[in-house]
C-alpha positions as CSV (number, residue, x, y, z in Angstrom):
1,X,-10.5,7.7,8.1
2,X,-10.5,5.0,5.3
3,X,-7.9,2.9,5.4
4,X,-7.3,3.6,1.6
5,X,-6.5,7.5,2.9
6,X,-4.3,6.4,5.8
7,X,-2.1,4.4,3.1
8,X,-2.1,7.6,0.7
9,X,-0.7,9.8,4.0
10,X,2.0,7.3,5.3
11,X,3.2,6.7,2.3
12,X,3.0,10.8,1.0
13,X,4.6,11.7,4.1
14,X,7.3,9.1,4.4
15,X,8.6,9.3,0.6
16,X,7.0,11.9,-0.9
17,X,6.2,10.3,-4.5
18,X,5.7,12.0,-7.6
19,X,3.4,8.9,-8.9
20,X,1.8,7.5,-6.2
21,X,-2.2,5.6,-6.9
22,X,-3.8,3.9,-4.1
23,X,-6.9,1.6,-5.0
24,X,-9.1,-0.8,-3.3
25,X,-9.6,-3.4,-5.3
26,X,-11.3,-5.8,-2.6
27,X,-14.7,-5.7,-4.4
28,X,-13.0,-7.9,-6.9
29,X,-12.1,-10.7,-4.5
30,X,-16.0,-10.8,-3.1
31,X,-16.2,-14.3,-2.1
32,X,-12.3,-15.1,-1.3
33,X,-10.3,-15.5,2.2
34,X,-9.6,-12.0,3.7
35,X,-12.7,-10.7,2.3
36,X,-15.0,-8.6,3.9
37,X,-18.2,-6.5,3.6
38,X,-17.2,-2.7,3.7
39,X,-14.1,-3.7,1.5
40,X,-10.9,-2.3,2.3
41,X,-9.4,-5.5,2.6
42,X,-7.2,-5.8,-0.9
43,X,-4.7,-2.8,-2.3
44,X,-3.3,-2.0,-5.1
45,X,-0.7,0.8,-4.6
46,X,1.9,2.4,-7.6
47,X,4.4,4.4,-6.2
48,X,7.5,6.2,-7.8
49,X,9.6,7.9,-5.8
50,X,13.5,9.1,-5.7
51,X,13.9,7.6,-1.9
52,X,13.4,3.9,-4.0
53,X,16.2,4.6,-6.3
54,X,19.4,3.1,-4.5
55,X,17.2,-0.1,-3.1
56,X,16.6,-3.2,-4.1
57,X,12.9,-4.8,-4.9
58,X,13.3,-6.3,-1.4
59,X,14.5,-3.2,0.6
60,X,11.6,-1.0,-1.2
61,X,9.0,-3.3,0.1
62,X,10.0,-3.1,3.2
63,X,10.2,0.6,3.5
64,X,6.9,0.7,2.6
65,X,5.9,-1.6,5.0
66,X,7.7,-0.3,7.5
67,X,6.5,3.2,6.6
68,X,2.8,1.8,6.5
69,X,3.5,0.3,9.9
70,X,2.5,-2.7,11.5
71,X,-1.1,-1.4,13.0
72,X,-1.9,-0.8,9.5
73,X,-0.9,-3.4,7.8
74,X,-2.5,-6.0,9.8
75,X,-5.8,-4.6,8.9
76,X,-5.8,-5.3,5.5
77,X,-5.4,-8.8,3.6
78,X,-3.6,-7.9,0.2
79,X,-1.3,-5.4,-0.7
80,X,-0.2,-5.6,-4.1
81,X,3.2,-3.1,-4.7
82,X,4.5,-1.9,-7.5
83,X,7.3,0.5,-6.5
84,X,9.9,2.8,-8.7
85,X,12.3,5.1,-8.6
């Protein structure tokens, strides 16, 4: 499985979003540290869910984290958030 469709599940799964875009944007940092052929090294991801609306920018970053998990997120280099209610 892509690692672009494994963040899509966790993230479904754990918050259940009603906005919620996951794109690999690695071919755009060709050339720069944590770059790799095959991609899948830099994300984008917009989420927007009701779970985010009580937390803090801090405490939604690390739910997603956490819900991403840590053999996941050590596979990639970049993961740009941007995370709503």
């Amino acid at each position: 499985m892509r690692i672009c469709d494994e963040i899509e599940a966790k993230l479904q799964s754990a918050f259940h979003p009603h906005i919620l875009e996951v794109d690999d944007d690695s071919e755009s940092h060709r050339g720069h540290s944590g770059w790799r052929e095959g991609g899948e090294t830099h994300f984008n991801v917009i989420i927007r869910a009701p779970a985010f609306a009580d937390m803090s920018r801090l405490e939604r970053h690390r739910a997603v984290h956490a819900a991403l998990g840590p053999q996941l997120v050590t596979r990639i280099h970049a993961l740009a958030l941007d995370i709503g209610a």
